[in-house]
LUMKEKOL-455866 format. One record per residue: residue in one letter; x, y, z of N, C-alpha, C, O in turn. Coordinates in steps of 0.2 Angstrom, whole numbers, plus 5000, padded with zeros to 4 digits. Layout:
<nodes>
AXYZXYZXYZXYZ/...
</nodes>
This chain:
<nodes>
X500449945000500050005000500450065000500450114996/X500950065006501350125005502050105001502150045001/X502450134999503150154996503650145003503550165008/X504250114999504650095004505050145009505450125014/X504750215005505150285006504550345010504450405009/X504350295013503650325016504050405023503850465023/X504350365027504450395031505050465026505050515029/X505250445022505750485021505550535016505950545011/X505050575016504650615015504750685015504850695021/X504850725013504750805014503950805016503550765014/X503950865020503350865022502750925017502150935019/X503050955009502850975002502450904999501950914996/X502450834999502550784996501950765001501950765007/X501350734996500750704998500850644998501150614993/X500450615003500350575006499850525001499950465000/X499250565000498750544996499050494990498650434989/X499750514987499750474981499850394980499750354976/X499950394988500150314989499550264992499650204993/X498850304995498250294993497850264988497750304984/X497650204987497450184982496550214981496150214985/X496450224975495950264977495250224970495450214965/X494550194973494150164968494250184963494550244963/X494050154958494050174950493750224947493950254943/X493050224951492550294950492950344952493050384947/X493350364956493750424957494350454953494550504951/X494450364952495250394944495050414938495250454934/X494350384939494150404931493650494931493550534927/X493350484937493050564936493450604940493050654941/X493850614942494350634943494250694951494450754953/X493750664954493350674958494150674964494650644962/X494050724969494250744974493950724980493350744981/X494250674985493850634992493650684996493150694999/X494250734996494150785001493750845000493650865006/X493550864996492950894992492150864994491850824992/X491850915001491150885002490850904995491150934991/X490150874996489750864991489250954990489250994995/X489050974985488651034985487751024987487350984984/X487851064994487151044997486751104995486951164995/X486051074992485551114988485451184995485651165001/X485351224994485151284997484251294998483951294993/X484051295002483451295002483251375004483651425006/X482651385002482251445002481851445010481751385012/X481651515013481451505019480751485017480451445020/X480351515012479751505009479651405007479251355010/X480051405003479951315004480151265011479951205011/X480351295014480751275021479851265026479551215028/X479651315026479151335030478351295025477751305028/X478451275020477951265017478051165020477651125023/X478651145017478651065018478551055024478350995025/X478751105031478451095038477751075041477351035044/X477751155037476751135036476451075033475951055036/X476851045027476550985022476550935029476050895029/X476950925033477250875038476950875042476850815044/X476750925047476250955053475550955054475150945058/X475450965047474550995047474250935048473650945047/X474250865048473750825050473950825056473550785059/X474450845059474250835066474050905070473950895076/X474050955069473651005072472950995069472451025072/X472950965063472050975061471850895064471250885062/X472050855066471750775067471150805074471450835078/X470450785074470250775080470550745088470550765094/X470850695086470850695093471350715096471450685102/X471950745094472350795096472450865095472850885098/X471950895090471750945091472050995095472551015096/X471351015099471651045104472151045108472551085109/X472350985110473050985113473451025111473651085114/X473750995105474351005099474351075098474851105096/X473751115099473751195095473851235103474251285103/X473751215108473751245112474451235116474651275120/X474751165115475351175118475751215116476051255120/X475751215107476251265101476151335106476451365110/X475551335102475351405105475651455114475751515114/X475751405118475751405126476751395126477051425130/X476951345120477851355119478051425117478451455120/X477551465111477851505109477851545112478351585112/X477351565118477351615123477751615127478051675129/X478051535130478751525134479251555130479551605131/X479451525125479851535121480051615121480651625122/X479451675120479551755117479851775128480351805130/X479251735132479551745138480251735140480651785142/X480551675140481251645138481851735137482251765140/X481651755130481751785126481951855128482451895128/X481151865133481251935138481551935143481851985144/X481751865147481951885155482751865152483151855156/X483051855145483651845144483951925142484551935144/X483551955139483652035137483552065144483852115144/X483052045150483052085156483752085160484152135161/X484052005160484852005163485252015159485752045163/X485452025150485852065150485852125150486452145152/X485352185149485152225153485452255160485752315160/X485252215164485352205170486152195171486352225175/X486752155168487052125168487652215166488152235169/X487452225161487752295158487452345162487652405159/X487052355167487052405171487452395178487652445182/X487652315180488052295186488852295181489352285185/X489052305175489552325170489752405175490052425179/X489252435169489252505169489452535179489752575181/X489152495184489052515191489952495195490352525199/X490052455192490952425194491352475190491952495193/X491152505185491552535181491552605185492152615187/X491052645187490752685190491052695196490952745199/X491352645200491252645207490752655211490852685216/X490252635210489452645213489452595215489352545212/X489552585224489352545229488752525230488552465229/X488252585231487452565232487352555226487252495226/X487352565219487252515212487452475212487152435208/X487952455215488352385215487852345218487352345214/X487752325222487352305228486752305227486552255229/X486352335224485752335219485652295215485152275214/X486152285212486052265203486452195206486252155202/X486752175210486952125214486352075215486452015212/X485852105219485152085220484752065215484452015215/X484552105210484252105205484652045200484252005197/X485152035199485651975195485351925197485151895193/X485251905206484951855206484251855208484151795211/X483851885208483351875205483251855199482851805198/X483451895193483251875187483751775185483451735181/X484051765188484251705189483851655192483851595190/X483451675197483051625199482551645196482251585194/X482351675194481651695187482051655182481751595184/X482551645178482551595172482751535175482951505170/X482751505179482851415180481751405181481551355180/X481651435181480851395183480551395174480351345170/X480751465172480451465164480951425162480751365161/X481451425163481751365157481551285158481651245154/X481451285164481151205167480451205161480351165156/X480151245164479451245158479551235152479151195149/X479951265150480151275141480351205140480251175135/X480851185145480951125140480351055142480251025137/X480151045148479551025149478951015145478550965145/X478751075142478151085137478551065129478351045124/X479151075131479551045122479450975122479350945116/X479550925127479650865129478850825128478650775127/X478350875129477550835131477550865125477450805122/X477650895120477550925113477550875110477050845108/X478450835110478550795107478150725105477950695100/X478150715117477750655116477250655114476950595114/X476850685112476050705107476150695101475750675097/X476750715099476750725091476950655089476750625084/X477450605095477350535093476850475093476850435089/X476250505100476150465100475350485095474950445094/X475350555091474950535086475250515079474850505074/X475950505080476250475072476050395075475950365070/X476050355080476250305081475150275082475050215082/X474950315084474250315081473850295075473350265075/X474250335070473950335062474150295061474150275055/
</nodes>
């Protein structure tokens, strides 16, 4: 497989050559190392094949309401999620700004408030991924239904 001058190599000089490589590649002259060109998709086609995929299970009776109401009840956590991460860094760049300052009573303030908004995201995030998990199990067990 390799040449008896393997080790004695410049480190210019490829390795590859002593590679034996299938015949589909000697002959199209194809490169291994070279990934494949991955189609690009459109956010419009993206969101249309989601839909093709989904819609019997938000429109099926006997999951119906469930299925629209948890989405609906995630998106909320979700945009929630959202706000109390924009309130700590917020927060986060005013206990910045209060060290930079030398502001002791701000210091100490924003101290407090750090962890509060800390104990505010461990419960939404418990929820968030909670309602993503009971999401799922609905979405299996009406795939595993039909």
């Amino acid at each position: 497989m390799f040449s008896k001058n393997y080790w004695q190599r410049t480190s210019s000089e490829s390795l590859l050559n002593d590679v034996p490589l299938s015949p589909s590649h000697r002959s199209s002259g194809a490169n291994p190392s070279v990934h494949p060109q991955v189609k690009k998709v459109e956010l419009r086609e993206l969101i249309r094949a989601i839909w093709v995929v989904s819609k019997a299970f938000f429109q099926d009776e006997a999951s119906k309401r469930r299925s629209i109401s948890m989405a609906v009840l995630l998106l909320v956590m979700m945009f929630g999620f959202a706000f109390i991460n924009l309130w700590f860094l917020t927060t986060f760049r005013d206990f910045n700004n209060a060290l930079h300052d030398k502001d002791k009573d701000k210091f100490y303030d924003l101290i407090y408030r750090i962890c509060v908004v800390a104990l505010a995201i461990m419960p939404v995030s418990a929820a968030r991924d909670a309602l993503k998990g009971s999401l799922a199990l609905e979405w299996r067990r009406y795939l595993t239904n039909t």
